[in-house]
C-alpha positions in Angstrom: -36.2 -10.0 9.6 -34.9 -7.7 7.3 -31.6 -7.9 8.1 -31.9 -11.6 7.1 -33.8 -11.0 4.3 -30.6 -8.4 3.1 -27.8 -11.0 4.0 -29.9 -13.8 1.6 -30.0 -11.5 -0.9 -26.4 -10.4 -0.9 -25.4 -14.5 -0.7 -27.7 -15.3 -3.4 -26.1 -12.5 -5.7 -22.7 -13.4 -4.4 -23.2 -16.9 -5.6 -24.8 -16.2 -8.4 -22.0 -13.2 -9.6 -19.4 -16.1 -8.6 -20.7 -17.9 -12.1 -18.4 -14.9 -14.0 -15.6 -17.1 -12.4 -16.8 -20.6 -11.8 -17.6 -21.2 -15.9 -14.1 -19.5 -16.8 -12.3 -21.8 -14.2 -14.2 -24.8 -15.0 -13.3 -24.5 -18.7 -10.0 -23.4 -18.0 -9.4 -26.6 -16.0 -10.7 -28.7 -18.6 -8.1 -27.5 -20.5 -5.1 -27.1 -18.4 -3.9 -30.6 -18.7 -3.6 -30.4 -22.7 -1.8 -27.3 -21.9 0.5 -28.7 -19.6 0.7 -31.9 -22.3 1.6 -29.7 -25.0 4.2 -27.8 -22.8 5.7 -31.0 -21.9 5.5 -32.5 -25.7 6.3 -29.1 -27.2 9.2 -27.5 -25.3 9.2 -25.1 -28.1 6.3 -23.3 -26.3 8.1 -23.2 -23.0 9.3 -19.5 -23.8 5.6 -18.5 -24.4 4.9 -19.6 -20.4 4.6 -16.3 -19.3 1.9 -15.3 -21.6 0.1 -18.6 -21.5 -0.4 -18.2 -17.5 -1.8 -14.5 -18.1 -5.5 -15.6 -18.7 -5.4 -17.6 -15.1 -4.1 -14.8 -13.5 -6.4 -11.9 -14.4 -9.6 -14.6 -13.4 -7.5 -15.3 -10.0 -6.8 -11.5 -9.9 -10.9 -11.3 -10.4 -11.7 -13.9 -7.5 -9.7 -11.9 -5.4 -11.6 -8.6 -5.3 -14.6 -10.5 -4.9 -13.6 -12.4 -2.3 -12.0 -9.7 -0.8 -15.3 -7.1 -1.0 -17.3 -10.2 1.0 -14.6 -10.7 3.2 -13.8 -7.1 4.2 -10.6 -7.7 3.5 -7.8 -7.2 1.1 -6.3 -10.5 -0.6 -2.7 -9.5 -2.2 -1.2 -10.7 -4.8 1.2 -14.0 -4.4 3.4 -13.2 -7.6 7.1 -12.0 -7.3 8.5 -10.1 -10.2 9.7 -12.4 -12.8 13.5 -11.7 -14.6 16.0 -13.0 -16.6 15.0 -14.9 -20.2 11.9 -16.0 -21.1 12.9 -19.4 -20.7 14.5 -18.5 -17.0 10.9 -16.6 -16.6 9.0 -19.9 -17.7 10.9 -22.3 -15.3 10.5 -19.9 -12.4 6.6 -20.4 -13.1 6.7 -23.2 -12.7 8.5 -23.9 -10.1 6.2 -20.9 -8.1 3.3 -22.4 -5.9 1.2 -19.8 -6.8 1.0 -20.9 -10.6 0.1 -24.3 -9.1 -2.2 -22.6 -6.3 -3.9 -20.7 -9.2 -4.7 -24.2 -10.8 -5.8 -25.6 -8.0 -8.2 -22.8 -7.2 -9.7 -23.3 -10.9 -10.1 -26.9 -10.4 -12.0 -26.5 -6.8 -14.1 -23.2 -7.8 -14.6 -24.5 -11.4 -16.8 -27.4 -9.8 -17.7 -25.9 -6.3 -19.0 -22.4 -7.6 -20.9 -23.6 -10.9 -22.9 -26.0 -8.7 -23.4 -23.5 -6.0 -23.9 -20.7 -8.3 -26.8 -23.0 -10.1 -28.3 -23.9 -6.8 -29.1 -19.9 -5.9 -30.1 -19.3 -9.6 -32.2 -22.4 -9.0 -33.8 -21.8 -5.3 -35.8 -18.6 -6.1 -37.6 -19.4 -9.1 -38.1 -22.9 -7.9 -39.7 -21.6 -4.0 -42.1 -19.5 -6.8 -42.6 -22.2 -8.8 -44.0 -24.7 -5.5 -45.8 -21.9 -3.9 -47.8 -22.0 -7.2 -48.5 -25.6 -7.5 -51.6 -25.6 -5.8 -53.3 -23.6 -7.8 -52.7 -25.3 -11.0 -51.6 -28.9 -10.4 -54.5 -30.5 -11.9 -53.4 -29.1 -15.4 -49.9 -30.6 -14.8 -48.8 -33.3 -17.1 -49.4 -36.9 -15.4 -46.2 -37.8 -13.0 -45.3 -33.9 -11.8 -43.4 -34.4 -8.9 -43.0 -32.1 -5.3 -40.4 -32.4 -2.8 -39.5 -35.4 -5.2 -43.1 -37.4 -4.7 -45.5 -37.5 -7.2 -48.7 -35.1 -7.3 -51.8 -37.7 -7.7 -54.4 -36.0 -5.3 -55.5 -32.8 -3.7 -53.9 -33.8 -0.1 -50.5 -34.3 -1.9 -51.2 -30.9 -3.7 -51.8 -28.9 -1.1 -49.0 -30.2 1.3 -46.1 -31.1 -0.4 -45.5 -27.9 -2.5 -45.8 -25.9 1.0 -43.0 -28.1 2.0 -40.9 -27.9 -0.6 -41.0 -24.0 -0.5 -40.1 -24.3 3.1 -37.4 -26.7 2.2 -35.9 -24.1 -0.3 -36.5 -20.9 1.9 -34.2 -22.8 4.8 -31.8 -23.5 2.1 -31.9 -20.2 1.1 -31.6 -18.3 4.4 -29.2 -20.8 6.3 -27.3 -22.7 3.3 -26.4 -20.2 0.9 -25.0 -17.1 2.7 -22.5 -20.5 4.2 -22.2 -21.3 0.5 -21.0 -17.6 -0.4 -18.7 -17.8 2.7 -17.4 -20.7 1.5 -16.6 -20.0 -1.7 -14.7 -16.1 -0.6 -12.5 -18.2 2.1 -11.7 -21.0 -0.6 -10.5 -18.1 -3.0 -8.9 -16.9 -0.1 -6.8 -19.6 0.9 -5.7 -20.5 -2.1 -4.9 -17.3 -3.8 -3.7 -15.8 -1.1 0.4 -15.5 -0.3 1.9 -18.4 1.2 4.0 -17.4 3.9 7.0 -18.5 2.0 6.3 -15.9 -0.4 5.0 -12.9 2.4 8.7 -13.6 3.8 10.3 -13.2 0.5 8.9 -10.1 -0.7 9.4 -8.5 3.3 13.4 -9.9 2.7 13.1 -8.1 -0.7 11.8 -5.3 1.1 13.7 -4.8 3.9 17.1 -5.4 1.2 15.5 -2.1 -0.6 15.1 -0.4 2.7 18.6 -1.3 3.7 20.0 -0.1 0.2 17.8 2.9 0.3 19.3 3.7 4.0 22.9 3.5 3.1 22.3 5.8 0.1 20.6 8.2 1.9 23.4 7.9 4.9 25.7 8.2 2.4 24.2 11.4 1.0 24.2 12.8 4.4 27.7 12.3 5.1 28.4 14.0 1.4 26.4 16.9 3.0 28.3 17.4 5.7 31.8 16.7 4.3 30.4 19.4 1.7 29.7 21.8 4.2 32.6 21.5 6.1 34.6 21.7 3.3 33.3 24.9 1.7 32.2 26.4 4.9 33.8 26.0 8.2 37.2 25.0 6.2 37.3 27.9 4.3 36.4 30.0 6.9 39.4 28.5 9.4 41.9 28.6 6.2 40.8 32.6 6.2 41.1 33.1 9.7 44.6 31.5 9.6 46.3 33.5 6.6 45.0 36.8 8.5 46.8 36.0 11.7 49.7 34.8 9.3 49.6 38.4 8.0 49.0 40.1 11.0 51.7 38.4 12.7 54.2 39.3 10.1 52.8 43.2 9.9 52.3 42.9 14.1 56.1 44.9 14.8 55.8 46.9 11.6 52.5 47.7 11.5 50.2 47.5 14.7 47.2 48.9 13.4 47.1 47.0 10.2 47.5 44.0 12.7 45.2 44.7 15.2 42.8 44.9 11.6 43.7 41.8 10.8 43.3 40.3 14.4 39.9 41.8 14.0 39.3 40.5 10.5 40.3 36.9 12.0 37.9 37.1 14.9 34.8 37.2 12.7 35.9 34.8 10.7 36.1 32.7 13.8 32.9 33.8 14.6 31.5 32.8 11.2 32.9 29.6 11.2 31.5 28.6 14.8 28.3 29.8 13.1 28.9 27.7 9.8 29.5 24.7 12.5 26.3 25.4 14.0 24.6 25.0 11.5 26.1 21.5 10.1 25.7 20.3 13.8 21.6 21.4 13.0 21.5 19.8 10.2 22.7 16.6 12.0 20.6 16.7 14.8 18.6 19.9 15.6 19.4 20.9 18.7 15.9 22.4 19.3 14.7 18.6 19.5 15.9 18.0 22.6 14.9 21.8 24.1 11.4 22.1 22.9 10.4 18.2 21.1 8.8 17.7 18.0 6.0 20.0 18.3 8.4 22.9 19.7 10.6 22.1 16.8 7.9 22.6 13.8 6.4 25.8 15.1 10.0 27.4 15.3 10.1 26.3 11.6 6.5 27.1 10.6 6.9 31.0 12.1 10.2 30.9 9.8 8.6 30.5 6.8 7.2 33.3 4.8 3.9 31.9 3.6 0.8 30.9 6.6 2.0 28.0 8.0 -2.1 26.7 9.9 -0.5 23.4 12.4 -1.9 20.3 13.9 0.2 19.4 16.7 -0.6 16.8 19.9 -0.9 18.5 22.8 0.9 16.1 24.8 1.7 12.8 22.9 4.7 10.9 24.1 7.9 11.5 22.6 8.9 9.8 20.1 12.6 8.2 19.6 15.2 10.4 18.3 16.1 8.8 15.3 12.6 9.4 14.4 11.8 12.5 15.4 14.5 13.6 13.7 13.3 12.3 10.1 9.9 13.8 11.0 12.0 17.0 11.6 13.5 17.0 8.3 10.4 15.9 6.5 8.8 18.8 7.8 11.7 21.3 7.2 12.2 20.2 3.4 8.4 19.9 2.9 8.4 23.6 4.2 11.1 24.2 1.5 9.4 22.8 -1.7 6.0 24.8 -0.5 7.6 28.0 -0.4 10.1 27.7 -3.3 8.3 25.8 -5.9 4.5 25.3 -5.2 3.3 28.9 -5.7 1.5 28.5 -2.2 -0.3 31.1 -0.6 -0.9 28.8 2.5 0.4 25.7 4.2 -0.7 23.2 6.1 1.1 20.8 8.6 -0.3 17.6 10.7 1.9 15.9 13.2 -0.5 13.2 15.7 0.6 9.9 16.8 -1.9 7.0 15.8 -0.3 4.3 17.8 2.8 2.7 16.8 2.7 5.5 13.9 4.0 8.5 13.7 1.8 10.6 10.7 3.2 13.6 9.0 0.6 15.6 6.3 2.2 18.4 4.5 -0.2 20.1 2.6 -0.3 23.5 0.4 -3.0 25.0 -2.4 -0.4 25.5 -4.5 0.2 24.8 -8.1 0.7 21.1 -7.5 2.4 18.9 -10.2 5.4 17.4 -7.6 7.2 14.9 -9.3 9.8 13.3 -7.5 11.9 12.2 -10.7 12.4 16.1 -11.0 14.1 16.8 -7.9 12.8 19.4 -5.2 14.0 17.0 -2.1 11.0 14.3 -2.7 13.4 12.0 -3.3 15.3 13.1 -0.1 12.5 12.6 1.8 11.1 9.0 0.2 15.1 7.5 1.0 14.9 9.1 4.5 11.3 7.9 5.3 12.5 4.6 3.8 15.8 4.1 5.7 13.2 4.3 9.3 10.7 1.4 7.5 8.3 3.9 6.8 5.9 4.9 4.1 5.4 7.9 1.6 2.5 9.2 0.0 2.1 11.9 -2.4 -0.5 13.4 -3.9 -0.3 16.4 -6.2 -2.4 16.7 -9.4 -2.1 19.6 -11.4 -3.9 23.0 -10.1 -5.0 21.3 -7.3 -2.2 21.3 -4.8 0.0 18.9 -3.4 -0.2 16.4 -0.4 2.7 14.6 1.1 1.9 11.8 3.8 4.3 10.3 5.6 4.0 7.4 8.2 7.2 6.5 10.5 6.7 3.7 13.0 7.7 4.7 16.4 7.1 1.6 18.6 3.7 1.6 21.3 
């Protein structure tokens, strides 16, 4: 019984709340079509579209976190960004279905939710009010009426108020939490995305992933080609104007050679280190050895702050491509802790939830992390981005920083 009792209550409210909306829409319809009469008559206002259309948004904008609290779930919003002119903007309004969406939603919950929103104001008060009527109907003025027939004896009296307050508690507990339901899946329908428009922001998406992946493939290669070029080239360059000398010196000279020979071989030895390290940076070998997990604890004991991990046990491995973001992400989060938070401690979550692979970097640090400054964020966001996955960051000041990272890794 109670639980009925709760979800009559909540429909009543919701239906009765759903009046902030209804009286808004309503009015707003009313006066839509002068507005679209004047736009038509006027084209002078046709610039001032965009502003004109704000009012209906923030009351759509409104109807969808209210529908979406009942529903128990989120409703997005349909609109795309709007560019170019203010007369390009205006056209491209209203040529969107959601503009036209939005006005149909007014004109439905305008009517629809100001009579259902009167009927649960109505059905409480008016239950009371035939409960009631048996005690005083006598004093009634001549003609009061229950369950629309008129009151002219005690028989009447006594039955017909009972069954009009039965009549309004069945409304109450059957019709009205439908009502409520109603009214969230009409706002829901309507204000919702079309599918047209989920496809085009998931095209404008994936265009912003693509560019973000060929920016951040291009800074890779940039890395490389830097490395190369000031490590392992300079080091080969050495090695060969050694043996040059030594060769020249070798009849001469032995020992001076056999310096030089010596000289040579540790440059060799520094550049096959140098290469080592580029080919690491391209794809750690310890990946393959020891896997993801094997791979962060090599870099947590590197580090020289208390690195506490979370690590699966045994979770299947992941694809390489994105193990190897994860890798990184975990390396240059490492980084950042340990040369700009202030850290005393670190701590790093790896677990698979799924199709997702979740990454939590997290120190108790000085916080503050801006990505516009620098300090890899950025690195990490394009890489993330480039695999279709997400970043979250979270680093007010004095409080430490969080980084989140999800990469989708298939089931």
């Amino acid at each position: 019984m109670r639980p009925t009792l709760h979800h009559v209550r909540d429909a009543t409210v919701y239906l009765i709340l759903g009046l902030r909306t209804a009286l808004p829409a309503l009015l707003g319809m009313c006066l839509l079509p002068y507005a679209l009469f004047l736009l038509v008559v006027l084209v002078v206002l046709l610039p001032w579209l965009p502003f004109l259309v704000r009012p209906m948004r923030a009351l759509a904008n409104a109807e969808r976190r209210r529908a979406g609290r009942a529903l128990g779930r989120e409703i997005p919003e349909p609109y795309p960004e709007l560019r170019g002119t203010s007369v390009e903007r205006s056209v491209a309004l209203l040529r969107s279905a959601s503009t036209w969406r939005d006005a149909a939603w007014m004109a439905a919950h305008g009517v629809t939710g100001l009579t259902m929103g009167a009927l649960a104001i109505a059905l409480v008060p008016g239950t009371l009010y035939a409960l009631s009527m048996p005690l005083w109907w006598w004093a009634a003025p001549e003609g009061s009426v229950s369950a629309f027939v008129p009151l002219d004896g005690w028989p009447k009296a006594l039955t017909l108020p009972l069954a009009q307050a039965g009549l309004n508690t069945a409304v109450l507990v059957w019709f009205i939490p439908r009502c409520a339901h109603w009214q969230a899946r009409l706002a829901e329908v309507l204000l919702r995305p079309t599918r047209r428009i989920s496809l085009s922001e998931r095209v404008e998406q994936l265009t912003e992933t693509r560019a973000e992946a060929l920016e951040a493939h291009g800074a890779e290669l940039r890395r490389i080609e830097r490395d190369l070029h000031d490590g392992t080239q300079a080091q080969l360059v050495a090695v060969a104007l050694r043996l040059g000398l030594a060769d020249r010196r070798f009849d001469a000279d032995p020992a001076a050679a056999r310096t030089l020979f010596l000289e040579a071989r540790e440059g060799v030895e520094d550049a096959l280190a140098q290469l080592r390290s580029v080919i690491r940076g391209i794809y750690p070998p310890i990946l393959s050895d020891r896997g993801l997990g094997g791979a962060v604890r090599a870099l947590a004991a590197a580090q020289p702050i208390p690195v506490t991990l979370d690590l699966p046990d045994a979770d299947p491995r992941a694809p390489a491509a994105v193990e190897a973001a994860a890798y990184f992400v975990v390396a240059e989060s490492l980084t950042n802790i340990a040369k700009h938070s202030g850290a005393s401690h670190a701590w790093i979550s790896v677990r698979r939830d799924g199709p997702v692979l979740r990454l939590t970097a997290r120190d108790d640090g000085k916080g503050g992390a801006d990505p516009a400054r620098g300090s890899g964020l950025a690195g990490i966001r394009r890489r993330v981005a480039a695999l279709d996955g997400t970043t979250s960051l979270d680093s007010p000041d004095g409080e430490g920083t969080t980084l989140t990272v999800e990469l989708p890794c298939g089931s």
